[in-house]
Every structure is written in structure tokens, then in C-alpha cells.
Residue, then its C-alpha position, 0 to 999 in steps of 0.5 A: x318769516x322773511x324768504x331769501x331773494x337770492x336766485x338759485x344759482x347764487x344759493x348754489x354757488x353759495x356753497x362751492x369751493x373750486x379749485x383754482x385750476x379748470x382740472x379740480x374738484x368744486x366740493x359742495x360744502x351746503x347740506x349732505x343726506x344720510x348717504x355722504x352727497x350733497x343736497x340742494x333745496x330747490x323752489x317748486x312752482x307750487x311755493x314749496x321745495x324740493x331737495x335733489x344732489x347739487x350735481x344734478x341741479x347744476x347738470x340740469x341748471x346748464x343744459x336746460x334738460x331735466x334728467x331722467x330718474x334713471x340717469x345717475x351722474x357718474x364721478x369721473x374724480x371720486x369724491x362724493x362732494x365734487x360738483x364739477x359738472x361742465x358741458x365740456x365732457x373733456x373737462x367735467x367730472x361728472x357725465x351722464x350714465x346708468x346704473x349698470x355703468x356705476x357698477x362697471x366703473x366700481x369694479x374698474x376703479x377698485x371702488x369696493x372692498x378687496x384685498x388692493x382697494x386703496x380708496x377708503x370709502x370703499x366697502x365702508x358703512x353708510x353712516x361712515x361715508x356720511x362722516x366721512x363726507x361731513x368732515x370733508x365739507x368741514x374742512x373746505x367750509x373752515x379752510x377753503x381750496x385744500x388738496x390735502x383734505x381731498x387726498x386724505x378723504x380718498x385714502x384716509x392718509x392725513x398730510x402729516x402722516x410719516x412716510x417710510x422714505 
């Protein structure tokens, strides 16, 4: 068995698209877990691997600081698959944060089932999110940069939906 020579930065960037804007998402189109987030193989000292979010790689990969388990990286966009991690808060979508903090940011941004919620993956069952997350990684991997693809995973309205206007 041959192992592969590239660095983990390459692996990782391997498996991004960015948008060609500073202000979009970079969607991670590598592996995804049983909860709908990317996961990232990364070498251990020891020879083996260890898997852990994309995200959190690359928080750690820029700042040379190893994050807490009980830090989360918080989604500024929305999008489970978005790696957007920059040091520059002013343009990352993803900033350090607790628990407690995700479930303030829930209920702020209507990221749970109620009469109003206009996001789709909110309140869905995991396996759907997993799907959900899935077909979104396959429209990136099979199209490339597709906006309409990041709408339609939020709001579960395709492009060619008819408008009533």
C-alpha cells in the first residue's frame, strides 16, 4: 500500500470550493459524518489518523492553537459544509464560541422548528441532515461554485421553482 505525499494542507484544499467572492462560503466536498459536517483524516505522530471537522483543522492549521473540546466553531452563514475559517473575524464565517452560545444563536437565527422557520434544516431529523448535507457536497463536487445550490440547501427551494410573481 502506497501512502499518499501530499502535506495536509494540499489534502484539505483538495476538497474545497470557494466562492469567487472574499464574502462566500468555502464548502468542503471531502468526507461527511452521520451528523451532515465534514470530517477531515488527519496524521497523528503515532503513524495513525484521526478524524475531526474540516473547520476545525483549518482553525487550528492557521492559528497554530489547538482548540478546546469544548470550544465549538460557530457558523456565522448557516451551512453545515462551510469552512470558511479566517483570521480576519471581520470576513470568517466561522468564530470560536460554547455551547451555550450555539443555542442563543439557534433560537436567534430561527435555526429550530416553529411556525416562521425559513431555514430547512432546521428541526429535520439527523439522517435527513446527513442527506441534505450530502446532496449538497454532490452538487459542488459534480458543478463547482453554484449559489443556487447553497439557496436551495437552506430553504429547500430549487432555482427553478415557479415564483408567484
Amino acid at each position: 500500500m502506497t501512502r499518499s505525499t501530499s502535506t495536509a494542507p494540499e489534502r484539505f484544499w483538495s476538497h474545497v470550493v470557494k466562492g469567487p467572492a472574499p464574502a462566500n462560503c468555502w464548502i468542503w466536498t471531502g468526507a461527511i459524518g452521520d451528523d451532515g459536517y465534514g470530517r477531515f483524516w488527519v496524521p497523528q505522530p503515532d503513524g495513525g489518523q484521526r478524524a475531526m471537522r474540516p473547520q476545525r483543522w483549518l482553525c487550528e492549521h492557521l492559528t497554530g492553537v489547538a482548540l478546546l473540546p469544548d470550544v465549538l466553531l460557530l457558523h456565522a452563514c448557516n451551512v453545515p459544509l462551510c469552512v470558511h475559517v479566517d483570521i480576519d473575524l471581520s470576513v470568517s464565517h466561522l468564530a470560536t464560541g460554547t455551547h451555550r452560545g450555539n443555542m442563543v444563536e439557534r433560537v436567534q437565527r430561527g435555526r429550530y422548528r416553529n411556525g416562521s422557520t425559513a431555514i430547512r434544516t432546521a428541526g429535520v431529523a439527523r439522517a435527513d441532515r446527513v442527506r441534505l448535507s450530502r446532496a449538497l457536497r454532490e452538487a459542488f463536487r459534480d458543478h463547482g461554485w453554484d449559489p443556487a445550490a447553497i439557496a436551495a440547501h437552506k430553504t429547500g427551494i430549487e432555482s427553478d421553482t415557479p415564483t408567484l410573481w
